[in-house]
BADRENVEX-596056 format. One record per residue: residue in one letter; x, y, z of N, C-alpha, C in turn. Coordinates in steps of 0.02 Angstrom, whole numbers, plus 50000, padded with zeros to 5 digits. Atoms other than C-alpha are relative to their C-alpha. Layout:
% residues N
AXYZXYZXYZ ...
END
This chain:
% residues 478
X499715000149932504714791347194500685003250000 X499514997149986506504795847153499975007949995 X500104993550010505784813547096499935001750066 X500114995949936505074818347250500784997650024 X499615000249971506434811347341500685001449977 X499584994150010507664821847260499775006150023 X500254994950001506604835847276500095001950088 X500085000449938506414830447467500865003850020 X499574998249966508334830647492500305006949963 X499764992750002508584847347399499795005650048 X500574994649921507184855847533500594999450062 X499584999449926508454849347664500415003549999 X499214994950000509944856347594499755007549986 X500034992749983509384872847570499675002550056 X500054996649959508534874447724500614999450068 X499484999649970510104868047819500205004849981 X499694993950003511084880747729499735008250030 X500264994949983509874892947773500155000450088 X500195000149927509854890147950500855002050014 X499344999049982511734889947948500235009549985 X499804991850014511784907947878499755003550045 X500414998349932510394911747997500595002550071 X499724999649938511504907348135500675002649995 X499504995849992512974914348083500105007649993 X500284991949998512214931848057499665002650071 X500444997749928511394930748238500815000350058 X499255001949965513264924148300500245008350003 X499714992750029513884941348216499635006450051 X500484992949950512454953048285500374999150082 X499825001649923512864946048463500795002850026 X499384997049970514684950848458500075009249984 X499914991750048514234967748359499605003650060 X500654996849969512634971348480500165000350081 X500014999749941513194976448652499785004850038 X500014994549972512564986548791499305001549984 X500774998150017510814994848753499725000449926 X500325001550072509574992048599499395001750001 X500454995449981508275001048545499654996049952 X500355004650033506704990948492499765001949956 X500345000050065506084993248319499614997449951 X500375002050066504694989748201499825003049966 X500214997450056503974993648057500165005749988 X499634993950001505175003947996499775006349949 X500494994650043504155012347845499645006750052 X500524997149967502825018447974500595009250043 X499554995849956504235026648106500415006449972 X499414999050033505435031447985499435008549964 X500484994850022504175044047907499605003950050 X500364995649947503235050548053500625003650056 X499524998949941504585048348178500694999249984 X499485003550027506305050948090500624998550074 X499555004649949507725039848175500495008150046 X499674998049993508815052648294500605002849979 X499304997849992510295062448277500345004850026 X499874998549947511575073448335499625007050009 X500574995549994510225089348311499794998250061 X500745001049951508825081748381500084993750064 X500295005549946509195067748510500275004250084 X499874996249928509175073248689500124995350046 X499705006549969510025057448783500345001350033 X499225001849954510875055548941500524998349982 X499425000650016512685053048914500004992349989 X500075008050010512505033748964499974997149936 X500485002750048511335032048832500274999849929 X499934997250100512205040348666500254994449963 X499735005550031513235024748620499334993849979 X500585004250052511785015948497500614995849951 X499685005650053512684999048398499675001549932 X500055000450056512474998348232499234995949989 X500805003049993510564990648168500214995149950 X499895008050060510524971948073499585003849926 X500394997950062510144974747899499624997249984 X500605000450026508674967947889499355005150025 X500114994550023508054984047908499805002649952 X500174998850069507764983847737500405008850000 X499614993950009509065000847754499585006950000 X500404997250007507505010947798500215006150074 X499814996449942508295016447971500995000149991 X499374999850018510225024147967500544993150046 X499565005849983511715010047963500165000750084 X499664997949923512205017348139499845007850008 X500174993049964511655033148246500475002150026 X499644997849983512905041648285499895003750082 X499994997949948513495046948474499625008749999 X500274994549989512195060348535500295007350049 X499924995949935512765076448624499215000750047 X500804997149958511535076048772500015006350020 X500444991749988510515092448795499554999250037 X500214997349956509475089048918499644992250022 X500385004949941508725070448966499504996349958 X500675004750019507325065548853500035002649935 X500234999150047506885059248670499445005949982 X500824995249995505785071448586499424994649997 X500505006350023504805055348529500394992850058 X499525004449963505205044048667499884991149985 X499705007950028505955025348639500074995250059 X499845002649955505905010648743500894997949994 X499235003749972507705003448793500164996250014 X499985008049958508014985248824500624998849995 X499445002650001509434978348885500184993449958 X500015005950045510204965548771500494995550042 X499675006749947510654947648885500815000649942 X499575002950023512444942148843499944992449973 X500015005950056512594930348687499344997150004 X500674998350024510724934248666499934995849904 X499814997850095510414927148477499305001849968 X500714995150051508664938548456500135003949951 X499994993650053508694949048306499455005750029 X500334996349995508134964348322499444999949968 X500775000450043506284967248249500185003849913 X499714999750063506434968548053499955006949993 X500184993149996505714987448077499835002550034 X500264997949935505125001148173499405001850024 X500544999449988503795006648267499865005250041 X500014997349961503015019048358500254998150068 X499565003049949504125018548519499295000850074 X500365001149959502855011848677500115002450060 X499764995149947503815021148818500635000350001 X499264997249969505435029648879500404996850054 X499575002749922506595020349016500515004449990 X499724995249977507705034349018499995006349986 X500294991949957506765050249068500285002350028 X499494996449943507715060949176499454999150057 X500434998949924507005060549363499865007150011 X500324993650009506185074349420499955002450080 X500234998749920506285084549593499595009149978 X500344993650020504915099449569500015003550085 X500204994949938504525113449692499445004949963 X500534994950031502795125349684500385004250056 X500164996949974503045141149736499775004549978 X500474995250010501955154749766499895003050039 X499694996049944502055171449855500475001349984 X499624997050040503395184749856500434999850077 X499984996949927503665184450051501034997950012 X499405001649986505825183550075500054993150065 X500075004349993505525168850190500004993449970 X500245006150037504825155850058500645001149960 X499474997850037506495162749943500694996850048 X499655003249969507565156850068499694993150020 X500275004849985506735140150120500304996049932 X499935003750075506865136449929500875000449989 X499194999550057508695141649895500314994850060 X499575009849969509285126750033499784996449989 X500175007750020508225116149991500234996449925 X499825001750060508895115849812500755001250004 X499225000949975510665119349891500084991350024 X499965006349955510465102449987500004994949952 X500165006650071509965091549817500655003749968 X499344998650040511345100949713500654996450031 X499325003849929512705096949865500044994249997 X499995008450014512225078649826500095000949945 X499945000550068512045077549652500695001549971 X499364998950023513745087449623500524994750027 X499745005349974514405074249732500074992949998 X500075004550045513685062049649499594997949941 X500574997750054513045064949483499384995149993 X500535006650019511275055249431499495005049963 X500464997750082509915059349283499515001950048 X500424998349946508925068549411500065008849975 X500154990750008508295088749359499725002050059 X500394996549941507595100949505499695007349936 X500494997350052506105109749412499585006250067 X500544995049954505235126349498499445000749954 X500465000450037503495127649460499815008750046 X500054992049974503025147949494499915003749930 X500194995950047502395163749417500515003249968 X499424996850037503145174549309500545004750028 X499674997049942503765186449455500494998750045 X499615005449981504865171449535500294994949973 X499805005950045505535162549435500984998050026 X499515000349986507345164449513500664997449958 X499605000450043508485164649397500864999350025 X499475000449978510005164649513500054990650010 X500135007350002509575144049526500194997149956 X499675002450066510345130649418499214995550010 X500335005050004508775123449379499455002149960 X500714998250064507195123949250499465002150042 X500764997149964505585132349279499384998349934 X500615000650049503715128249219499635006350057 X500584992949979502845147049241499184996549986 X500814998250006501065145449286499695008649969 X500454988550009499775163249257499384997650072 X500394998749949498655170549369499254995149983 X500485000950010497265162549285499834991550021 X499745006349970498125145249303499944998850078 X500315000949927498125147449499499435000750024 X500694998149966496545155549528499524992949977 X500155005749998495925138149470500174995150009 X499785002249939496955130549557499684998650037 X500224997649939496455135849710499215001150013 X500595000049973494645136349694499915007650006 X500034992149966494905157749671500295000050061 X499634998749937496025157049807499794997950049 X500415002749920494985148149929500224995550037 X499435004049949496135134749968500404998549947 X499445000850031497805135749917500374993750011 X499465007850002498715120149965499604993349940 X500055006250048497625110649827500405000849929 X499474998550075498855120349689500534994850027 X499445005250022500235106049742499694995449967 X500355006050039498985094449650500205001949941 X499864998150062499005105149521500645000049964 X499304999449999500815109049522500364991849977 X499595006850010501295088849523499624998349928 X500505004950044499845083449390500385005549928 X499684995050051500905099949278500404996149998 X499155003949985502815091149309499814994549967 X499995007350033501995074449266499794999549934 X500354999650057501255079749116500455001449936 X499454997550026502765089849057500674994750003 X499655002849996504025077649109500194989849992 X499935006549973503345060449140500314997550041 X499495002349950504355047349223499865000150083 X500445001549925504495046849422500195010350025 X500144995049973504205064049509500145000550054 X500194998549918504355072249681500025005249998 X500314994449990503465085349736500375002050055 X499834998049928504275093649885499705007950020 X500224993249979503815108349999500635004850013 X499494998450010504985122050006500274999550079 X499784998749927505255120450196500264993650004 X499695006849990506205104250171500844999349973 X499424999450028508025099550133500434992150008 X499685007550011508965084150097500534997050022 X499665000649965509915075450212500324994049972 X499495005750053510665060750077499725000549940 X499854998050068510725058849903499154996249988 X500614997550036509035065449810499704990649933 X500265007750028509155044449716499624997750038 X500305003049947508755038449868499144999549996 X500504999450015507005042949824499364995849965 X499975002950073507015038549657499844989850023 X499805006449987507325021349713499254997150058 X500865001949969505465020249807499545000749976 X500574996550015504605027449680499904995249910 X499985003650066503945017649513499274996649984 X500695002350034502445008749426499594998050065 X500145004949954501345002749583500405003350065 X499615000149946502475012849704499895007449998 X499884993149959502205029349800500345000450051 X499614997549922502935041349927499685004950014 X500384994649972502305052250049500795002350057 X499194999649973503725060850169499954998250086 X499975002249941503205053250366499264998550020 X500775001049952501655046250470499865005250038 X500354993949948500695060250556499694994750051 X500225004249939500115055250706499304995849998 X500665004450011498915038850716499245003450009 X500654998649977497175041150705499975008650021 X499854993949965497685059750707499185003749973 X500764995650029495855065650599499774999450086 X500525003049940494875056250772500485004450041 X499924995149923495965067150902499935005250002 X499854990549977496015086150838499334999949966 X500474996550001494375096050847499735001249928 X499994996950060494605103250665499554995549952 X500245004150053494165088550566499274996050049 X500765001149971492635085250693499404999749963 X500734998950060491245092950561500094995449955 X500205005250044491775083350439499934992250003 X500035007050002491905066450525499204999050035 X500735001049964490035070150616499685000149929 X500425000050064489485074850417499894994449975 X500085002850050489845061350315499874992450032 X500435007549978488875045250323499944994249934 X499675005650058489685034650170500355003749974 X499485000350048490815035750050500075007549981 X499904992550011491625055150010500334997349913 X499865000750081491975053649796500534994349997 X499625008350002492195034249818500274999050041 X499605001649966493165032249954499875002450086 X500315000049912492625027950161500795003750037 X499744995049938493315039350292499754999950062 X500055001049928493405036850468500485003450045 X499394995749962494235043350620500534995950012 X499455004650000495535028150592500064999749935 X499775000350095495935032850399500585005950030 X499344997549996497885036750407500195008049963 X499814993950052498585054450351500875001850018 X499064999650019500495055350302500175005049981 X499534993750024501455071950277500045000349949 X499935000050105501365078250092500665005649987 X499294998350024503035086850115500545000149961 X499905003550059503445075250000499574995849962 X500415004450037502475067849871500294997749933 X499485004050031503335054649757499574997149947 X500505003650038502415047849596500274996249946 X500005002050083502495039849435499555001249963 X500414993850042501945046749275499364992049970 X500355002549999500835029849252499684996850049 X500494998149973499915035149391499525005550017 X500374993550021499045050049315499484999850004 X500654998249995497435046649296499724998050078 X500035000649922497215039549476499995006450042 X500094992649941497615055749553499515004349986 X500734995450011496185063949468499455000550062 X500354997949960495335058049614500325003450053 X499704996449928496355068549742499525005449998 X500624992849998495335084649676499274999650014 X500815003349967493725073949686499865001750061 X500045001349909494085071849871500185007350025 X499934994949962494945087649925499155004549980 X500344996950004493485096949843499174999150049 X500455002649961492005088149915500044998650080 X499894998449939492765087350077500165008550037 X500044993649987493145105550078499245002250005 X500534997949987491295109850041499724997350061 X500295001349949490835100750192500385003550066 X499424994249929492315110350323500544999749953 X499404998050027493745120750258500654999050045 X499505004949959495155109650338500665001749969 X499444997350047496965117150301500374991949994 X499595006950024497645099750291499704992849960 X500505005850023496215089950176500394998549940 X499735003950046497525089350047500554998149984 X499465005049997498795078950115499704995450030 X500615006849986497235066950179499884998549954 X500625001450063496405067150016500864996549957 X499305001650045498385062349933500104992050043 X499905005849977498675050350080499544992349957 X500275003950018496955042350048500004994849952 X500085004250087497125037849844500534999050001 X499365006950012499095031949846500014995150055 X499855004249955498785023250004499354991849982 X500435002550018497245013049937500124994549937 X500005001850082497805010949731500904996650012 X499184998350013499755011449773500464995650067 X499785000249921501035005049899500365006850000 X499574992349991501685018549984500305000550041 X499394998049942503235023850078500045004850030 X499804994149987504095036750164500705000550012 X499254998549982505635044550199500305005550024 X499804998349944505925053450338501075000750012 X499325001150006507755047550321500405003149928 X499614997650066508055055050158499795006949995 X499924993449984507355072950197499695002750041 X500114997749940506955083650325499685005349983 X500544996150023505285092150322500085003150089 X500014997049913505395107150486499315005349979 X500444995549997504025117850515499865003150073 X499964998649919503355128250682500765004850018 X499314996249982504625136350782500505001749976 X499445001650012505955129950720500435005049912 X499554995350070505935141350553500085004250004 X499464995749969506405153250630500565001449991 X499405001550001507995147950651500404999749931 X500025002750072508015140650486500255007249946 X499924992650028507825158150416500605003050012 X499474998149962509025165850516500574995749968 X499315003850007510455153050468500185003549943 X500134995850076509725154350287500115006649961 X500064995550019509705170450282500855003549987 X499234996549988511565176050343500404995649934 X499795002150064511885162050190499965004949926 X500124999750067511085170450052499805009850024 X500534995049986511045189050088499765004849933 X500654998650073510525192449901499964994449973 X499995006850047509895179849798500304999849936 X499514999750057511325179249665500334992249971 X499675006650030511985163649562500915001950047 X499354999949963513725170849654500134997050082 X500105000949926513105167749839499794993250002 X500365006049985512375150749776500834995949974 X499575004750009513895143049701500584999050076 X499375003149951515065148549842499744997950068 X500495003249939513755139449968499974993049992 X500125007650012513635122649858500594995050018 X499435004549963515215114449915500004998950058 X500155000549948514585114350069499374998950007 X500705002349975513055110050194500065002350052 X499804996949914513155121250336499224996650036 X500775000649970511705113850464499725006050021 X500594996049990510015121650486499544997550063 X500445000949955508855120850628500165003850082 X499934996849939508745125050811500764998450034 X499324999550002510255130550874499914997950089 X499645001149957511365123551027499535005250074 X500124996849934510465129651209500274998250047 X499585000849930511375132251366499664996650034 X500355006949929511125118851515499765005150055 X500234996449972510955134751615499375002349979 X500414996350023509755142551518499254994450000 X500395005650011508835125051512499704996950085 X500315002649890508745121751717499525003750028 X500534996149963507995138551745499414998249947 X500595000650036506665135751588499654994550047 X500335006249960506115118851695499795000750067 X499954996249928506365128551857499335003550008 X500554995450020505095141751796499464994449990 X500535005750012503915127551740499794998050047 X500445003849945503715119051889499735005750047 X500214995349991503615134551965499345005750014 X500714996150022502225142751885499424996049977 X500735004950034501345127851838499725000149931 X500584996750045500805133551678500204995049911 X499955006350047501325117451569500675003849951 X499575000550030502835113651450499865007149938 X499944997950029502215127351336500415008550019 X500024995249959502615140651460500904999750028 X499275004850000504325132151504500385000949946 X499914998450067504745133951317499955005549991 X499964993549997504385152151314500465003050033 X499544996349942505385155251465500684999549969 X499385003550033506775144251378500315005849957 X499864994850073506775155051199500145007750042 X499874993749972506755171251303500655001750053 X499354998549991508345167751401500584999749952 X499425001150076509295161551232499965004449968 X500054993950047508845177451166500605005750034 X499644995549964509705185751300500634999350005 X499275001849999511215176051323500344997549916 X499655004650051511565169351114500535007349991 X499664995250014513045177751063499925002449943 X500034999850068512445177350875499275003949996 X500814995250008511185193650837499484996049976 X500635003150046510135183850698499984993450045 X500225003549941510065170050846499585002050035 X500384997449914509585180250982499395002849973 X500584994249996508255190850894499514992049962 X500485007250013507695169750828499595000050064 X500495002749943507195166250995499855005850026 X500524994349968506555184351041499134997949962 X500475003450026505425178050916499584996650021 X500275007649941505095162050983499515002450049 X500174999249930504765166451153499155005149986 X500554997649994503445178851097499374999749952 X500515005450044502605166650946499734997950071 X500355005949929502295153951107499595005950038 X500524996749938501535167151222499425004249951 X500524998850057500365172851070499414995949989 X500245004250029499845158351028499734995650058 X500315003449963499415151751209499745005250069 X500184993549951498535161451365500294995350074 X499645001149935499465161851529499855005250063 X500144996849937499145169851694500215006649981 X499784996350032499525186751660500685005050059 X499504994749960500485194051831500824995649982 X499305004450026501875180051780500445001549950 X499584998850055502315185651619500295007950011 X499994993149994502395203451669500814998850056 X499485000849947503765196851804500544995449973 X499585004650019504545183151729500415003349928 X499704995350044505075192451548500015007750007 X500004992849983505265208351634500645004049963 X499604996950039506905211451533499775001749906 X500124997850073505885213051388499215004949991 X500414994849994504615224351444500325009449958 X499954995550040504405241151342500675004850030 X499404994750001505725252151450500544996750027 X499485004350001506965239851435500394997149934 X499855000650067506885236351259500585005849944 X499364993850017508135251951218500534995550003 X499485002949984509475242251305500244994449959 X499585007550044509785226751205500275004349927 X499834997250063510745233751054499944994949937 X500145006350047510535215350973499535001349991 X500495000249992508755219350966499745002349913 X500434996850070508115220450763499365004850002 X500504995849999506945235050736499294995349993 X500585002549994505665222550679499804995850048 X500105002649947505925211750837499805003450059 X500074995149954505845226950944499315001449999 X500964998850021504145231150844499514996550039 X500585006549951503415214350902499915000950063 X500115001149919503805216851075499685004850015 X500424992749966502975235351090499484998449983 X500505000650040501585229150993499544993450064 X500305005449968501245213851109499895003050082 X500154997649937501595224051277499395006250003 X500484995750017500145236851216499404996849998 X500625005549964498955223251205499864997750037 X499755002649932499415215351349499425008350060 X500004995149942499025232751440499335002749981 X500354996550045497555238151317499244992150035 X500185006849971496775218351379499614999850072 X500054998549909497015220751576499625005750021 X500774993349997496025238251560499374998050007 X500985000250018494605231251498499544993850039 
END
């Protein structure tokens, strides 16, 4: 009995002592270990496949570079301390999770390392597709990546703007990265060119592949009216964005999507469609990179709904459908401003007198600023008779609106204004049919032997108008 019970109280005392060393080595870590910690196991495995960082190879946000020193029980397989990284660009090559370590925490780190299970600091990601050479889409794009810079410089955040485009566009006057597609890459895309708006699928499912992390897709006809986080901050595991509600129940009111809602009589590749299934603006489209395989079905759907009617908007339905279903999903309307229609026109025009080559010189001395874009300031005069004329002639608000753009053409004092709404005025009467002795009387200052006189008058605005009064006269003949 006294054996064991010696034996008993030697077990105590050395595992007291033990415990006391224990805790005064966890005491130590805790005052040594502050700020971020990078989880590690089995350090043999890592250490050989995946060697530990340094200042070469690590590519770390600035935040990030300050790594504490590692407990030596390590077995000295990973270095005593990593030294501060110069960041180069945002992301491990081998990416590492990141856990915050609680204050007066007393976890030890894991005795070794391990392959690292994901990244928490990825850089964010704002992409753009474009495609086409047309000086329009070139301007659209250089504010819209003026508008995110203008924030960002204002207030920095781990956020890249990524162009996705051929080798022909790549715009090099831009502070920002590019992933080049090939021709061979779009033409499957697109189905051989048969419908192009399903390359932003393609375009986002590239970015997420290349980048991970959270994404946004934008169109280039958009521009950012607060800071490009704002986003960021809706978008994550379980969480999409789309960029506004289209109008309710809008499939069930317009004509277009008619065939396909008389075709289908269940389920289109998994998923019921009705003329009360919502469709949200893909102006913006907001993701996370662990919701990749999910979007596989967007191509399911746009495709199978295309073979039944070629619908130019089935693939911002077919996007709505699968994050609105799998995902919650937002919008934000308040964080950028998607214009289209008339109004780019204008847009152009502003744009244009901004950037009149596309040079890294014309873009820097633009980014300290945010000059506004959109439809410009109309006279109250010019606005009484447009309503005047309307009631007038009867011939509905679209007609009213024509009349409108065609006196602001006459009276703006600003050429690339006035020849906007010469524009205008004769998009709207194109695009809708009106009595015909009215127009002949009512825009009579823009009839063919009148068109000399305006010296504001752009050759290619002038074009339009001889071109439209020839039909007009070529029409009434027959």
């Amino acid at each position: 009995m006294e054996v064991v019970s010696a034996v008993e109280w030697w077990l105590i005392i050395g595992m007291g002592l033990w415990l006391a060393a224990s805790l005064h080595q966890t005491k130590a870590g805790s005052r040594r270990d502050e700020g971020l910690f990078i989880r590690l196991t089995r350090v043999h495995h890592l250490h050989r496949r995946y060697p530990c960082p340094d200042v070469a190879t690590a590519r770390v946000p600035l935040e990030y570079c300050r790594i504490p020193a590692f407990h030596r029980r390590d077995h000295g397989r990973c270095p005593v301390q990593w030294t501060a990284a110069k960041p180069l660009g945002g992301r491990l090559e081998e990416p590492v999770r990141v856990v915050p370590r609680e204050p007066n925490s007393k976890r030890f780190l894991p005795k070794a390392c391990e392959r690292p299970l994901a990244h928490e600091f990825v850089m964010k990601t704002i992409a753009y597709l474009l495609y086409g050479n047309r000086r329009e889409y070139h301007l659209e794009l250089a504010y819209s990546i003026l508008s995110a810079v203008y924030f960002l410089r204002k207030q920095p955040a781990d956020i890249r703007i990524v162009l996705i485009t051929d080798e022909r566009t790549q715009r090099t006057d831009l502070p920002i990265e590019r992933l080049v597609y090939t021709t061979s890459d779009f033409a499957r895309w697109t189905q051989n060119g048969t419908y192009k708006h399903e390359a932003k699928l393609h375009a986002l499912l590239l970015a997420m592949d290349r980048f991970q992390g959270s994404i946004v897709l934008l169109d280039t006809d958009t521009y950012f009216r607060a800071h490009p986080i704002n986003l960021f901050e809706r978008i994550g595991p379980g969480r999409a964005l789309m960029h506004a509600v289209d109008d309710d129940d809008i499939i069930a009111k317009v004509s277009y999507w008619r065939p396909i809602l008389e075709a289908i009589s269940g389920p289109v590749a998994g998923y019921c469609i009705n003329g009360q299934s919502r469709m949200l603006n893909s102006g913006v489209v907001g993701v996370h990179y662990s919701m990749r395989k999910t979007l596989n079905d967007v191509q399911a759907l746009i495709r199978e709904l295309y073979a039944i009617h070629p619908v130019f908007n089935i693939e911002q339905f077919a996007f709505t459908t699968i994050l609105n279903k799998h995902f919650e999903l937002s919008i934000c309307p308040d964080v950028v401003r998607h214009y289209w229609g008339y109004e780019r026109r204008f847009v152009h025009a502003q744009v244009g007198a901004m950037f009149p080559a596309f040079t890294s010189e014309f873009f820097e001395s633009n980014a300290g600023r945010l000059l506004p874009v959109g439809f410009p300031a109309k006279s109250k005069i010019d606005q009484l008779w447009a309503r005047v004329k309307g009631l007038y002639r009867c011939q509905g608000g679209n007609y009213r609106f024509a009349y409108l753009a065609y006196r602001s053409a006459l009276s703006a004092s600003d050429k690339l204004l006035a020849n906007a709404w010469a524009h205008v005025a004769l998009d709207v009467l194109t695009t809708n049919s009106f009595a015909s002795p009215s127009i002949e009387k009512d825009f009579w200052q823009m009839q063919p032997e009148r068109l000399g006189s305006h010296s504001w008058l752009a050759p290619e605005t002038k074009q339009r108008w001889e071109e439209y009064w020839r039909l007009r006269t070529r029409i009434t003949d027959d």
